[in-house]
Biopython code that builds the backbone (N, CA, C, O; Angstrom):
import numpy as np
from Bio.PDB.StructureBuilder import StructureBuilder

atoms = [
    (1, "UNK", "N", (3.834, 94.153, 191.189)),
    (1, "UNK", "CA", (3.463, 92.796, 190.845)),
    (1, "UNK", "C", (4.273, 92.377, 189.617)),
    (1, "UNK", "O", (4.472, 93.119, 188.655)),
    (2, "UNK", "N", (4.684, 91.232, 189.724)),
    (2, "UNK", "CA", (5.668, 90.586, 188.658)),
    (2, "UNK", "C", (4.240, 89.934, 187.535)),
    (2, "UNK", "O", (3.031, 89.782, 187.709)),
    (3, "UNK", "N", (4.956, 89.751, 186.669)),
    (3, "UNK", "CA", (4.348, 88.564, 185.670)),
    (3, "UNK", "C", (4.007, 87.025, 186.387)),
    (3, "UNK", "O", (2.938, 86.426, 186.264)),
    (4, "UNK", "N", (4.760, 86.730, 186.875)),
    (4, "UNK", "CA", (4.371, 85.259, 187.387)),
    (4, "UNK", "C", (3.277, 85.866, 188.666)),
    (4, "UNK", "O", (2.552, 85.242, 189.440)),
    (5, "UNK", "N", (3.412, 86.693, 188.573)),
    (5, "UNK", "CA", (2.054, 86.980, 190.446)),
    (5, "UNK", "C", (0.907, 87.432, 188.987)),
    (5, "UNK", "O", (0.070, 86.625, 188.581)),
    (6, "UNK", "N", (1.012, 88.248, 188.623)),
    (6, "UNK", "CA", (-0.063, 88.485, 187.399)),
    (6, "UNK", "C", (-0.710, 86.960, 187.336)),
    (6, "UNK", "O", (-1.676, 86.656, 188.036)),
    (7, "UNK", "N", (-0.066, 86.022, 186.409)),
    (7, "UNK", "CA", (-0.328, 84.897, 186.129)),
    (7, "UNK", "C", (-1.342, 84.199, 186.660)),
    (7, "UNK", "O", (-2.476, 83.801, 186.395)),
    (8, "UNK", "N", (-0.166, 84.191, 187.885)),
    (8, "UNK", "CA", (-1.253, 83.383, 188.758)),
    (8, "UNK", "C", (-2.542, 83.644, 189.927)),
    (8, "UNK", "O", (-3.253, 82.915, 190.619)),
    (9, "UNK", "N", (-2.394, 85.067, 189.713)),
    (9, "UNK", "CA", (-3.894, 85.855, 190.023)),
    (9, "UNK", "C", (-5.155, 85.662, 189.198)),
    (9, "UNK", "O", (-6.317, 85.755, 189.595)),
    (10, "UNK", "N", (-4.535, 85.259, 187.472)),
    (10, "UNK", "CA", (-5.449, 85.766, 186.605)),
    (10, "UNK", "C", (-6.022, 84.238, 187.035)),
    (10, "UNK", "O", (-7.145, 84.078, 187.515)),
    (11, "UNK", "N", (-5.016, 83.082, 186.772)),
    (11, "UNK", "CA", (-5.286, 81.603, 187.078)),
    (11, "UNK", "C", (-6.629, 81.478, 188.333)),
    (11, "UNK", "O", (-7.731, 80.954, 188.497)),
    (12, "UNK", "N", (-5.790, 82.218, 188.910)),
    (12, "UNK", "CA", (-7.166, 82.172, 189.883)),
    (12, "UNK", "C", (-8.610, 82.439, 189.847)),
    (12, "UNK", "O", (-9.556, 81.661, 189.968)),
    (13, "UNK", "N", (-8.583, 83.426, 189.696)),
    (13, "UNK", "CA", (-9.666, 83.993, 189.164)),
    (13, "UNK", "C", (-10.721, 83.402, 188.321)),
    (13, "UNK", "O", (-11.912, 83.103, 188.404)),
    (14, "UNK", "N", (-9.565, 83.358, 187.309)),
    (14, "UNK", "CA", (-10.344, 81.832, 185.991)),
    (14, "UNK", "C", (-10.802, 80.328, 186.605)),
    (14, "UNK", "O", (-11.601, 79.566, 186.060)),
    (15, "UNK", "N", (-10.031, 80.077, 187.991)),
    (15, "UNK", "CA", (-10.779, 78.848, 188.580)),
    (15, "UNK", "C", (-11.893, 79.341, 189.476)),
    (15, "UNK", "O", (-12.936, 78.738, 189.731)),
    (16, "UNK", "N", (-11.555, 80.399, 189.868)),
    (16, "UNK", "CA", (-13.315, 80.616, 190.943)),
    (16, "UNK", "C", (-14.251, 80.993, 190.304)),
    (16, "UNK", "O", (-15.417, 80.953, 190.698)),
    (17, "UNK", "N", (-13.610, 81.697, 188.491)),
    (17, "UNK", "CA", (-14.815, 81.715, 187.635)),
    (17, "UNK", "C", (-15.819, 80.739, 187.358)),
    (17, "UNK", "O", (-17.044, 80.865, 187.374)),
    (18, "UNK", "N", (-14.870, 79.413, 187.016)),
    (18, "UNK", "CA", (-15.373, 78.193, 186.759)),
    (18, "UNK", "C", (-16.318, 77.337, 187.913)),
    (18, "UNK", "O", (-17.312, 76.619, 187.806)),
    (19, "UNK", "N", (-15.696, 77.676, 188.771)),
    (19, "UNK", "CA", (-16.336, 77.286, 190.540)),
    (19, "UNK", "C", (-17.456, 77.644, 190.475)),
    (19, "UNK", "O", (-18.229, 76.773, 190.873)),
    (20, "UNK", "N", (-18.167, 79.009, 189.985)),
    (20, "UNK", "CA", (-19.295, 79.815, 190.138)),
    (20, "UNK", "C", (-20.081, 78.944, 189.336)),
    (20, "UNK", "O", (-21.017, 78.209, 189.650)),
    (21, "UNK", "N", (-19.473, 79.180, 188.129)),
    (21, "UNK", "CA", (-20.340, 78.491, 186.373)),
    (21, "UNK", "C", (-21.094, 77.522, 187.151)),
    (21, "UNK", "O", (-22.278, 77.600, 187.477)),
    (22, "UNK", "N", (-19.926, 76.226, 187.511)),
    (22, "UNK", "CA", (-19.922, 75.098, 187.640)),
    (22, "UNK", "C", (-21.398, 75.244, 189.242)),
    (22, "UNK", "O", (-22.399, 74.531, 189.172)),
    (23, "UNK", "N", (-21.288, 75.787, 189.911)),
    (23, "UNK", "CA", (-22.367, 75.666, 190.990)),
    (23, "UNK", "C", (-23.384, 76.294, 190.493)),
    (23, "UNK", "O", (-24.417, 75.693, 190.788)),
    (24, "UNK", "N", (-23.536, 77.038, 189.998)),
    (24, "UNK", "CA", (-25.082, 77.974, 189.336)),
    (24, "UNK", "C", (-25.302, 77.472, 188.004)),
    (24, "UNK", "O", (-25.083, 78.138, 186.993)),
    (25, "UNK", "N", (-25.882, 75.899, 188.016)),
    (25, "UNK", "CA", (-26.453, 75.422, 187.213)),
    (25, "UNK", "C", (-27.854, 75.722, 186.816)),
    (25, "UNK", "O", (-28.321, 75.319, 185.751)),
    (26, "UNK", "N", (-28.581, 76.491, 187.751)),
    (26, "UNK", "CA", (-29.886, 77.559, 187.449)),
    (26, "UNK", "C", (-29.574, 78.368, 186.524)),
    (26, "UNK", "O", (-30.530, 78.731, 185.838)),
    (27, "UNK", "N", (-28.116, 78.975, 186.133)),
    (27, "UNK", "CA", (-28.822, 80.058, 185.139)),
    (27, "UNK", "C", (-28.058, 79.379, 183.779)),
    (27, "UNK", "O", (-26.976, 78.791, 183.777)),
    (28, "UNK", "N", (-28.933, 79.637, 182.652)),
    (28, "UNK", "CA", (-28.707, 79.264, 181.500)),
    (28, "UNK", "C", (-27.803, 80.364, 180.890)),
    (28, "UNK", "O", (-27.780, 81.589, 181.008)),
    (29, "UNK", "N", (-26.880, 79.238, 180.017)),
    (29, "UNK", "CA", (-26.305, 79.889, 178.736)),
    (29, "UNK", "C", (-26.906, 81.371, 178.327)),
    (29, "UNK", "O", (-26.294, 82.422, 178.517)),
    (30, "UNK", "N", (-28.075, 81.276, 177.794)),
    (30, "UNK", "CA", (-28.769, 82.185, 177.025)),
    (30, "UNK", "C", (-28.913, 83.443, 178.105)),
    (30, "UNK", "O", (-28.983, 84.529, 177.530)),
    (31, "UNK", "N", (-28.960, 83.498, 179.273)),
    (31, "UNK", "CA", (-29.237, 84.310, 180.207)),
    (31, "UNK", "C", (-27.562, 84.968, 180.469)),
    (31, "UNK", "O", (-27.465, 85.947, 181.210)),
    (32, "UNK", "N", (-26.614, 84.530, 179.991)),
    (32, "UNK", "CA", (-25.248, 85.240, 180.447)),
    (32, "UNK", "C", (-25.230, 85.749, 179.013)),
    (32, "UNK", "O", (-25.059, 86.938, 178.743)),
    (33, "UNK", "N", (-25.381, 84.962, 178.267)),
    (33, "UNK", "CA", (-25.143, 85.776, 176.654)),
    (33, "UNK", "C", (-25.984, 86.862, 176.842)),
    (33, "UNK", "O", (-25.453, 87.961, 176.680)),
    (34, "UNK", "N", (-27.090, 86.843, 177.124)),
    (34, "UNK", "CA", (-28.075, 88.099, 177.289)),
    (34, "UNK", "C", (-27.521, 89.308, 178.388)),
    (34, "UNK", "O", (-27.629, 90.515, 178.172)),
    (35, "UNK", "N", (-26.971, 88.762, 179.486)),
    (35, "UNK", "CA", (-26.653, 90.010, 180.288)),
    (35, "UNK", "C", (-25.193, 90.282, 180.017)),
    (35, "UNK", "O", (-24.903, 91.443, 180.306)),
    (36, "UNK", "N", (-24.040, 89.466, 179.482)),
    (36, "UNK", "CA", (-23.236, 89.689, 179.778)),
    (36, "UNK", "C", (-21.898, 89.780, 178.042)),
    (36, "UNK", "O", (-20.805, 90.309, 177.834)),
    (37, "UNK", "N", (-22.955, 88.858, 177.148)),
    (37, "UNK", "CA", (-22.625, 88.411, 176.287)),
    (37, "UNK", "C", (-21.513, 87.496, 175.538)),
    (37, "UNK", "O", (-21.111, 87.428, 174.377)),
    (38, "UNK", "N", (-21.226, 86.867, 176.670)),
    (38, "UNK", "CA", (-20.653, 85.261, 177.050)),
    (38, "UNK", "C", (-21.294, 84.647, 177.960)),
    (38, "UNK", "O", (-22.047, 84.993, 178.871)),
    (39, "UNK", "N", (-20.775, 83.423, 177.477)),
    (39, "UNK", "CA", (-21.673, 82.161, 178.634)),
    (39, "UNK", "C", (-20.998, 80.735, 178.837)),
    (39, "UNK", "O", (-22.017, 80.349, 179.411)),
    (40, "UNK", "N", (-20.429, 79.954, 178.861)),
    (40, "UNK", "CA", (-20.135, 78.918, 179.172)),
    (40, "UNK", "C", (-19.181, 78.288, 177.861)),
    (40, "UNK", "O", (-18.009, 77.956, 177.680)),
    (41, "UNK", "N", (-20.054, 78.328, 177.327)),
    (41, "UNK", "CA", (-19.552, 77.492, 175.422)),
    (41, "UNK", "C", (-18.081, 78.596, 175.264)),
    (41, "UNK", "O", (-16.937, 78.219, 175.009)),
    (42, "UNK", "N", (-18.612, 80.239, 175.540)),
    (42, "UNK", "CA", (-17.496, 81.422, 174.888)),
    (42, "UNK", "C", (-16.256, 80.740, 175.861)),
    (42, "UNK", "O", (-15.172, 80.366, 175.413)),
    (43, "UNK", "N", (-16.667, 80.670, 177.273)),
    (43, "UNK", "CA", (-15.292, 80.538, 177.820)),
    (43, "UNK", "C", (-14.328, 78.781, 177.431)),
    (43, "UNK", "O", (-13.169, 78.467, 177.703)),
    (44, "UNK", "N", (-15.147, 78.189, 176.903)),
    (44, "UNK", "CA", (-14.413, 77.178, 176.826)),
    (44, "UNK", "C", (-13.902, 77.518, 175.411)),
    (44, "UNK", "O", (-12.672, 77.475, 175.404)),
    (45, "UNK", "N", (-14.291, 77.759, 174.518)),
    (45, "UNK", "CA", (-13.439, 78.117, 173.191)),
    (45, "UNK", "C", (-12.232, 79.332, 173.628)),
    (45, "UNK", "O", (-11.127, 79.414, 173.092)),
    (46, "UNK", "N", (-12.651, 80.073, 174.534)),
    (46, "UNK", "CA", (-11.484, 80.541, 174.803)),
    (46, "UNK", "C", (-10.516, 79.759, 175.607)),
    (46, "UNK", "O", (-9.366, 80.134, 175.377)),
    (47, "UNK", "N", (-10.582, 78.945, 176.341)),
    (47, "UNK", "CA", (-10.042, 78.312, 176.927)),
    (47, "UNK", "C", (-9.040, 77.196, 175.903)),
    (47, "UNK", "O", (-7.897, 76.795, 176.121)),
    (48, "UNK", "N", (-9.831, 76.942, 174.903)),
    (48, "UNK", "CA", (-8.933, 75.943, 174.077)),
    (48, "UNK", "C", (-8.781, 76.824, 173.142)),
    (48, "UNK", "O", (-8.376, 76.093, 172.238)),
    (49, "UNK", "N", (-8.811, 77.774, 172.746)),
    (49, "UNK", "CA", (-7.773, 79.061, 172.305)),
    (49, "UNK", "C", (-6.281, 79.091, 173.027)),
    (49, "UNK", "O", (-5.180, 78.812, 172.552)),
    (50, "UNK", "N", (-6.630, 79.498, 174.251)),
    (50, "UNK", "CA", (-5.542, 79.787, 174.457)),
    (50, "UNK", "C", (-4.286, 78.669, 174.438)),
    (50, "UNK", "O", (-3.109, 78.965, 174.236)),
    (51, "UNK", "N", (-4.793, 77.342, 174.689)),
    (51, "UNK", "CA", (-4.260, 76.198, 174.872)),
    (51, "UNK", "C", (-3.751, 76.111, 173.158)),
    (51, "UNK", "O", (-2.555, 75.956, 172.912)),
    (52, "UNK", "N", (-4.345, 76.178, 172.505)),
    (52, "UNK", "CA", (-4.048, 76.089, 170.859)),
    (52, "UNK", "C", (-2.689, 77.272, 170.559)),
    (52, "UNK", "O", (-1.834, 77.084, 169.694)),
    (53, "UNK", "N", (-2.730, 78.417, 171.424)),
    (53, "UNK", "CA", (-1.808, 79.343, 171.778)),
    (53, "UNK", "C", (-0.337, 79.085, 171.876)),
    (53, "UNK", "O", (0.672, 79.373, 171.231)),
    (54, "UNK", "N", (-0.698, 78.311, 173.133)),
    (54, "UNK", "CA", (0.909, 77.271, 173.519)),
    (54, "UNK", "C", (1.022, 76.246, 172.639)),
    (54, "UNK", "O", (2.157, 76.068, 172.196)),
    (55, "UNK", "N", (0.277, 75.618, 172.312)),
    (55, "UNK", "CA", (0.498, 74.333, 171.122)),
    (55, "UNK", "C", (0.084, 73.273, 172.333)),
    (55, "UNK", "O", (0.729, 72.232, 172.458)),
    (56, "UNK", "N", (-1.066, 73.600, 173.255)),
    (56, "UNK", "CA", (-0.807, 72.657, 173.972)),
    (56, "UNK", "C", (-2.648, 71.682, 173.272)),
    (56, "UNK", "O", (-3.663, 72.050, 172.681)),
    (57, "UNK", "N", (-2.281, 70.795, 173.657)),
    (57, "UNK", "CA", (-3.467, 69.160, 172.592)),
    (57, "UNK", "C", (-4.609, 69.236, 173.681)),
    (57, "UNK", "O", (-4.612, 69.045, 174.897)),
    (58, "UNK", "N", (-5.680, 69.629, 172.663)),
    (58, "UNK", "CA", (-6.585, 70.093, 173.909)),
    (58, "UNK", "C", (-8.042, 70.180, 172.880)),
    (58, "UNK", "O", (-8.091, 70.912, 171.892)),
    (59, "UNK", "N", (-8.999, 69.433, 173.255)),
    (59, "UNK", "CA", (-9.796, 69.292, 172.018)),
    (59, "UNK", "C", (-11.045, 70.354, 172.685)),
    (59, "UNK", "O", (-10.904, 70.788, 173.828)),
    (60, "UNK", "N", (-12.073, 70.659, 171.979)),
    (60, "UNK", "CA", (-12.898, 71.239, 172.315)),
    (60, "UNK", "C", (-13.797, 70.576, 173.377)),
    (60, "UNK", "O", (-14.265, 71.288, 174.265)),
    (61, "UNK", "N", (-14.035, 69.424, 173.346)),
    (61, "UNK", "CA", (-14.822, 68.849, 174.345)),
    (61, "UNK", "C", (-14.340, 68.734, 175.942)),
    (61, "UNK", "O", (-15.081, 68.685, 176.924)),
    (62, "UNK", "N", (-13.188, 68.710, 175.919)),
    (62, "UNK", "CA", (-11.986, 68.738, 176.770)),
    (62, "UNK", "C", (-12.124, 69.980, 177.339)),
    (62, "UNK", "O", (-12.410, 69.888, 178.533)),
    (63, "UNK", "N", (-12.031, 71.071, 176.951)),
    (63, "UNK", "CA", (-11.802, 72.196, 177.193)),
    (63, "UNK", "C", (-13.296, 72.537, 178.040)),
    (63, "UNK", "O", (-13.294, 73.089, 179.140)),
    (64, "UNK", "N", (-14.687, 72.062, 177.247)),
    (64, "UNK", "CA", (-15.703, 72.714, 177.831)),
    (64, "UNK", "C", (-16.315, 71.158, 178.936)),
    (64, "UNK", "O", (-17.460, 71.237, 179.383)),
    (65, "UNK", "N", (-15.755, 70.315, 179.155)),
    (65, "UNK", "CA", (-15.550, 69.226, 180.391)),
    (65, "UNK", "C", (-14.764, 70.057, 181.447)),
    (65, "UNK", "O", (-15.134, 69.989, 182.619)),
    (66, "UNK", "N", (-13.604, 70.911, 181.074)),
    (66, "UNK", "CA", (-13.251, 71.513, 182.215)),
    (66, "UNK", "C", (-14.000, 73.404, 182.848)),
    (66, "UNK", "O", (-13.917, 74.139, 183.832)),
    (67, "UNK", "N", (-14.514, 73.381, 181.810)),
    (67, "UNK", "CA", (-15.496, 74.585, 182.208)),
    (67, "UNK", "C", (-16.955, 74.089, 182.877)),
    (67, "UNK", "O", (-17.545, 74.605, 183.826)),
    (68, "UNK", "N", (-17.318, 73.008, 182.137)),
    (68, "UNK", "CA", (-18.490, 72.243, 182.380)),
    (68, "UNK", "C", (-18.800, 71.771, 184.118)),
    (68, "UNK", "O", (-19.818, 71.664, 184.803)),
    (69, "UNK", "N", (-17.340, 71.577, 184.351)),
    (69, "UNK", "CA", (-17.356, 69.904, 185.328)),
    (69, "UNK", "C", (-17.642, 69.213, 184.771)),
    (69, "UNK", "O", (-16.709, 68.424, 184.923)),
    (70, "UNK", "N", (-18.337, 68.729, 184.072)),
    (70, "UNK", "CA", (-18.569, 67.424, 183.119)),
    (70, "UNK", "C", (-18.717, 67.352, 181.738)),
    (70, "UNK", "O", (-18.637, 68.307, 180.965)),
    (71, "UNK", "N", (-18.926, 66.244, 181.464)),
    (71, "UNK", "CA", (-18.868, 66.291, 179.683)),
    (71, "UNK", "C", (-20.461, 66.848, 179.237)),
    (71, "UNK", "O", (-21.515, 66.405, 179.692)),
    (72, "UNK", "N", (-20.282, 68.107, 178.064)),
    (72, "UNK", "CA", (-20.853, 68.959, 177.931)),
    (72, "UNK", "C", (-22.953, 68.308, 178.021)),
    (72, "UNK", "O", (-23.886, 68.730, 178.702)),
    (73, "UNK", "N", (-22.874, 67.197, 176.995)),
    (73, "UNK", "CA", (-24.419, 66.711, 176.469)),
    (73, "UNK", "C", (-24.566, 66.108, 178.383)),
    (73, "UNK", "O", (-25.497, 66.571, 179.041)),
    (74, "UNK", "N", (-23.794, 65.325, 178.904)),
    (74, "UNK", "CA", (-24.498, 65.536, 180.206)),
    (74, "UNK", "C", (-25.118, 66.523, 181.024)),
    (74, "UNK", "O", (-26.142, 66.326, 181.678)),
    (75, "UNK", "N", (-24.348, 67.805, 180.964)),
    (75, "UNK", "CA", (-24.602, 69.201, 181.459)),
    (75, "UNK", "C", (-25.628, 69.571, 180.770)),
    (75, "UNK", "O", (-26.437, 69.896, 181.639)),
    (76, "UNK", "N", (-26.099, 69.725, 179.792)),
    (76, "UNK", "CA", (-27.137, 69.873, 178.772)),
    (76, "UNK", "C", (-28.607, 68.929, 179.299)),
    (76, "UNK", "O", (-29.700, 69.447, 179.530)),
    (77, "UNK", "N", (-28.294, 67.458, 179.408)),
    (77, "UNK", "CA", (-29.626, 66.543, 179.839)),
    (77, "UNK", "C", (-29.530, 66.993, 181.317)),
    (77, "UNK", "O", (-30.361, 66.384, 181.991)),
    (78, "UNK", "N", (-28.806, 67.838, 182.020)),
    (78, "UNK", "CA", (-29.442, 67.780, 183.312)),
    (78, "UNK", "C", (-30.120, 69.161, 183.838)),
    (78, "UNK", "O", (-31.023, 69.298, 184.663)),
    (79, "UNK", "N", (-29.321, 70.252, 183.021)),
    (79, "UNK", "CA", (-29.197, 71.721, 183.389)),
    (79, "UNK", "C", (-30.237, 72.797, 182.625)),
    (79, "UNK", "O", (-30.942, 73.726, 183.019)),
    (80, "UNK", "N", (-29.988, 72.248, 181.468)),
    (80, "UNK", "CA", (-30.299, 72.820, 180.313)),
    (80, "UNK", "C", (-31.700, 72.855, 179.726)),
    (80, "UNK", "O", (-32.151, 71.869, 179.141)),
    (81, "UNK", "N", (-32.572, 74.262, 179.912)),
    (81, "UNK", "CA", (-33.489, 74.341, 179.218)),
    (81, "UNK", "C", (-33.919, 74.740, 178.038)),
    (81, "UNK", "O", (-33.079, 74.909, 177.154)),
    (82, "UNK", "N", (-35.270, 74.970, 177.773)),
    (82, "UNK", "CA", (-35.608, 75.174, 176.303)),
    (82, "UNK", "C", (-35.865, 77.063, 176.654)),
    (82, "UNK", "O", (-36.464, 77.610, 177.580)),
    (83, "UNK", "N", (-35.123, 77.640, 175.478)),
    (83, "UNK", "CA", (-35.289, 78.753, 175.858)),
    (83, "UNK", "C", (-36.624, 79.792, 176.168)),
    (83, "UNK", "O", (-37.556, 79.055, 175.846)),
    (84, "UNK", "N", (-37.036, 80.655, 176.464)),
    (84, "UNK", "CA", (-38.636, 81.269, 176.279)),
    (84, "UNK", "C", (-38.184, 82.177, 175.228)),
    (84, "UNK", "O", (-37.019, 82.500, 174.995)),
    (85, "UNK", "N", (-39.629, 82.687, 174.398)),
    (85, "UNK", "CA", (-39.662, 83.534, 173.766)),
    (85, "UNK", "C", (-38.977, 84.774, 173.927)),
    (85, "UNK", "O", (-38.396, 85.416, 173.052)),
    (86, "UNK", "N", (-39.141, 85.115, 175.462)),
    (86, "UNK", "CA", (-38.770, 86.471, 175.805)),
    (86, "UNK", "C", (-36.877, 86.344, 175.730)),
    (86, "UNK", "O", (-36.209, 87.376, 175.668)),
    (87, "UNK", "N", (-36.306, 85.146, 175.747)),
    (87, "UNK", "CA", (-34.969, 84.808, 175.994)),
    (87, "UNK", "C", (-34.215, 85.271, 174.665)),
    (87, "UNK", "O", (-33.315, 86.037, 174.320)),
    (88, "UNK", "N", (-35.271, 84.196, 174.033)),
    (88, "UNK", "CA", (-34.791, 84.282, 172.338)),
    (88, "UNK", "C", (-34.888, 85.665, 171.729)),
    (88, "UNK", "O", (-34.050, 85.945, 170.872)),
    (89, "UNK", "N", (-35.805, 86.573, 172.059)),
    (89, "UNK", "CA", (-36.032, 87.813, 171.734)),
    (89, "UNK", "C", (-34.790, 88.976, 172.093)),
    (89, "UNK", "O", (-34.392, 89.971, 171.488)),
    (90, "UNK", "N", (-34.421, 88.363, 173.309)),
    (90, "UNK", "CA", (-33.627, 89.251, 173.847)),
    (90, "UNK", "C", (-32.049, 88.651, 173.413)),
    (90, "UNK", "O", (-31.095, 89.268, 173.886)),
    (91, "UNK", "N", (-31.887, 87.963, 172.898)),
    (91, "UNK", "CA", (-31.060, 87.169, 172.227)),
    (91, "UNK", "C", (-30.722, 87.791, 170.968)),
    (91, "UNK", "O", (-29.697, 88.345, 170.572)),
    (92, "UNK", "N", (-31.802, 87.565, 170.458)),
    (92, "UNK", "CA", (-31.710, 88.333, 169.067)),
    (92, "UNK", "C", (-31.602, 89.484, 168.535)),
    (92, "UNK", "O", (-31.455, 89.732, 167.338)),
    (93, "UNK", "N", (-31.700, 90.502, 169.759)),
    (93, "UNK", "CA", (-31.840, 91.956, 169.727)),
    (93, "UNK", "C", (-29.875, 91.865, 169.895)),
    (93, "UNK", "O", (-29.051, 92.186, 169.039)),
    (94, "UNK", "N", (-29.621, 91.320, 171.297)),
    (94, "UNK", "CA", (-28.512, 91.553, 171.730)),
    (94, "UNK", "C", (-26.962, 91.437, 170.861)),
    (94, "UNK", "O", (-26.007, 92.206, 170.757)),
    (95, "UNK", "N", (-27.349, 89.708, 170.175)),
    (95, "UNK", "CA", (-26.627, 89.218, 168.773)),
    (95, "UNK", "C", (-26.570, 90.186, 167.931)),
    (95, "UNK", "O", (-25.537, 90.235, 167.263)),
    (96, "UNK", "N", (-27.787, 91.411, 167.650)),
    (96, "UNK", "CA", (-27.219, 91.963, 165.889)),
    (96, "UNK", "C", (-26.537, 93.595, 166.603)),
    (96, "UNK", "O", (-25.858, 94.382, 165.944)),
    (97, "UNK", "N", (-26.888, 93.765, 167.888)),
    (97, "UNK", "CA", (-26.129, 95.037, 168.255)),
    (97, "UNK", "C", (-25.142, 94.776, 168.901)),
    (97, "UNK", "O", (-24.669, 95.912, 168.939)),
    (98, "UNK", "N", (-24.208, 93.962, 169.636)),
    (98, "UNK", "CA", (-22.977, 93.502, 170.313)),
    (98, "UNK", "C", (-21.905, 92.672, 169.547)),
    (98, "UNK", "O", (-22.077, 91.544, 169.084)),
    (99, "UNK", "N", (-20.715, 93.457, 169.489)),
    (99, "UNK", "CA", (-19.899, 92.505, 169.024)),
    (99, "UNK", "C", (-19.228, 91.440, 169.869)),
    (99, "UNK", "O", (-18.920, 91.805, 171.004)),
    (100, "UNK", "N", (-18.910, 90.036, 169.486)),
    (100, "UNK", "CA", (-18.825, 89.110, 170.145)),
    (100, "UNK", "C", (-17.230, 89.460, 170.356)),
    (100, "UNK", "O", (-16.594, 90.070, 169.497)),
    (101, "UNK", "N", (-16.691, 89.035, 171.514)),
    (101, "UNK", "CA", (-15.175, 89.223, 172.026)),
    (101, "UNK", "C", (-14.584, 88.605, 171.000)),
    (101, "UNK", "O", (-13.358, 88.504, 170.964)),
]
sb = StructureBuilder()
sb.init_structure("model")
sb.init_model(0)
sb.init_chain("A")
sb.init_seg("    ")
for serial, (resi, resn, name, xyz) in enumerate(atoms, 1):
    if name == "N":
        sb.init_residue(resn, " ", resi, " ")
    sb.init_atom(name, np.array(xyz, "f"), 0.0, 1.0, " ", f" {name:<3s}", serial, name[0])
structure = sb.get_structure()
């Protein structure tokens, strides 16, 4: 495999990632940070990381509109719940023993 097949495997990947995000609006933020320790917000800062990388003009809201499908506070009033105790708990355990990527 060359670099440009690399590339555009990884490209891929990163769009059927987003495909998934973007259709499993059931599971919350707090529930991927908890199992996985990213969630939606991580991949779009990485996403305009990497864009900040190339020098390419790419604002944060931008970045998580294209992770989102939509602009983020919409995704939030439609998707987005209030966390439970047991979420936040497990949140808080997970935050002081995992280092963040």
């Amino acid at each position: 495999m060359n670099d440009t097949q690399r590339t555009e495997l990884e490209a891929a990947a990163f769009r059927r990632l987003v495909a998934h995000l973007q259709a499993r609006t059931d599971v919350q933020n707090i529930d991927l940070m908890n199992l996985s320790g990213f969630c939606r917000n991580c991949l779009s800062k990485w996403y305009k990381a990497a864009a900040d990388d190339q020098g390419v003009d790419l604002s944060l809201d931008q970045a998580r509109e294209t992770v989102y499908g939509m602009p983020y506070d919409q995704w939030k009033a439609q998707y987005q719940t209030e966390a439970s105790p047991a979420q936040q708990a497990a949140f808080a355990q997970g935050s002081t023993s995992k280092e963040k990527p």
